[in-house]
N, C-alpha and C positions, 0 to 999 in steps of 0.2 A: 661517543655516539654508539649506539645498539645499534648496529649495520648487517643486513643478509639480504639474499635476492630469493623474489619470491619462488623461485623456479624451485629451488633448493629446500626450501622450511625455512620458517622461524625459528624454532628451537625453543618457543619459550610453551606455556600452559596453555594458553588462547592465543588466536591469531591477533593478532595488533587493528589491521588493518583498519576490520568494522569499528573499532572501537575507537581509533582517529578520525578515520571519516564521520565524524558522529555528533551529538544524535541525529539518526537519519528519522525522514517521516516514515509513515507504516502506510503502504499499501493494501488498505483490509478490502479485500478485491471479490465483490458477489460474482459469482457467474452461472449461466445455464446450460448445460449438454443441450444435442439435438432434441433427445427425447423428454426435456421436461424435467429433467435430474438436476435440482440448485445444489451449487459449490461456493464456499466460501473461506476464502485461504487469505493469511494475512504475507505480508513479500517486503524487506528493507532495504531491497535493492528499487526503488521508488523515488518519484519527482514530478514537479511540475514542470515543464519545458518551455511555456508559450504561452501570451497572454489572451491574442485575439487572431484569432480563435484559441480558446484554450487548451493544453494538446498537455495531459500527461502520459508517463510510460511509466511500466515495474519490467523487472528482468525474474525469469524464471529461472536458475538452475534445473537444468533440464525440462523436457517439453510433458508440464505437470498437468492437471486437470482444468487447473485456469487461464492456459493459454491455449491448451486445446477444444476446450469449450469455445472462448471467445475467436478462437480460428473460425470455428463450425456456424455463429450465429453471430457474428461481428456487432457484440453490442456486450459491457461490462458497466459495472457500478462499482467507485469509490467508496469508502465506508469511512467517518474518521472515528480511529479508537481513542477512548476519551479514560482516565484512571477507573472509572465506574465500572465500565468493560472490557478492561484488563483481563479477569480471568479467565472471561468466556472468548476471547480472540483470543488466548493462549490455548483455549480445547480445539479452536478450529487450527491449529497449527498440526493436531494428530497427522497421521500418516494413515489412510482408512481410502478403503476401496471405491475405487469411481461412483459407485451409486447410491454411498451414504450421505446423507444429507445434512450440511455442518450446521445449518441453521439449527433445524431439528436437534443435533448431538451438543451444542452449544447453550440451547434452548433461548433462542434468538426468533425475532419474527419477521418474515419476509413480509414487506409492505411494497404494493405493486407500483413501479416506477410510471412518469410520469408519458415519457416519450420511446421508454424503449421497454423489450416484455421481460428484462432480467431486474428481479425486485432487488429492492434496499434494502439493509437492515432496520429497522422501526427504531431502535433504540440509541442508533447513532443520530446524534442531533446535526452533523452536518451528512450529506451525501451529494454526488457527482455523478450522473448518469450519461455515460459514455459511450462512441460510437467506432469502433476499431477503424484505422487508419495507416496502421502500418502494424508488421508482425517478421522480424529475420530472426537471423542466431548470428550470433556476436562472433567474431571470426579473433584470432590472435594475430600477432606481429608479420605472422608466415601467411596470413591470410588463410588460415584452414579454422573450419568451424569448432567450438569449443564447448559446446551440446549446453548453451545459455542463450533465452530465447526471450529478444526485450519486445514487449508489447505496446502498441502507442493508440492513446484514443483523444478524439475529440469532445471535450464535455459538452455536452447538447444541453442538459438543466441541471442546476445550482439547488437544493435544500438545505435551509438554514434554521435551526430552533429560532422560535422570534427573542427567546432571552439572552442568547448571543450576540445581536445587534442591539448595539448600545450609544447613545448621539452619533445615529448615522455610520457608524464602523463595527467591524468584527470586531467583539473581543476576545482576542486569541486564550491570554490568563484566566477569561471566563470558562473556555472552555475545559480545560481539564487533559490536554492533549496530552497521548504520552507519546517519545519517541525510543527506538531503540537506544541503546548504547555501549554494543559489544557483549565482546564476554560470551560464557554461557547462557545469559537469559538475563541482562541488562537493561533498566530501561530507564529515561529520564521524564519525571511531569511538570511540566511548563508551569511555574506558577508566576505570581504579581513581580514578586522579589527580582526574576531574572530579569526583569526587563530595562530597557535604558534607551534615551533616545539620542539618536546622532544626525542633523540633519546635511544634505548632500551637500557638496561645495558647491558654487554658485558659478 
């Protein structure tokens, strides 16, 4: 066994962790400053938590422009990234000053949401529009803050391409989803092949 504590390093090329925990979904996370300025940053530290009401969260390494926007105007949008828009969620990944506008720099189109005023992206075939519900920073073992800031929202409305639903259910394999999977820049796409069915014990 490869054995270290994280306190200390890995010692190896990449960190292991992300890459076991994995693949994880992608948080591709629209957001709005007070003044009107869209953001949109993709985050793998991401999940769904809760069904009814449905409550997802992403974790910020530090308190970046998508958690302080949605601080400010408590309302976000999910985005799912699909293989097609792989490369344009990888430009909004840049590292670029509060006021530029990743939509714009991705060449993405903001399409105005339904229930709340921070848009979607147009080209993601599913989207979640979300209504902020909680917002701390992740404390360590000693209970002191560790400057990672998890966000939680409630999904108010659901969009779904209609060629995704297929006899009544998501087709996930239809979609095209990709998810991280470590590494430098890792990522897995969901196809038919992966899938298998195991039903629950009774």
């Amino acid at each position: 066994m490869y054995s270290y504590e994280p306190a200390k390093g890995h010692g190896l090329a990449h960190d292991p962790l992300n890459a076991i925990v994995g693949p994880r979904p992608i948080g591709w996370i629209s957001s709005q400053a007070a003044d009107g300025t869209l953001n949109l940053a993709p985050y793998s530290f991401f999940n769904l938590f809760n069904y009814r009401p449905p409550i997802l969260a992403f974790s910020s390494v530090g308190l970046k422009d998508s958690a302080g926007n949605i601080a400010a105007t408590k309302n976000f949008v999910w985005n799912l990234v699909t293989r097609p828009l792989a490369e344009r969620m990888n430009l909004t990944c840049a590292a670029v000053a509060p006021e530029v506008d990743e939509f714009a720099l991705a060449g993405l189109t903001p399409e105005p949401s339904a229930r709340i005023a921070t848009p979607r992206v147009a080209e993601s075939p599913v989207a979640f529009e979300c209504v902020l519900t909680q917002q701390m920073e992740l404390l360590d073992r000693a209970g002191a803050g560790i400057g990672a800031f998890m966000t939680f929202g409630e999904v108010v409305m659901i969009h779904i391409a209609e060629h995704l639903i297929v006899d009544g259910a998501y087709d996930l394999a239809a979609s095209r989803t990709i998810l991280r999977a470590g590494r430098g820049g890792d990522y897995i796409e969901v196809e038919p092949r992966a899938f298998f069915a195991m039903p629950r014990p009774t």
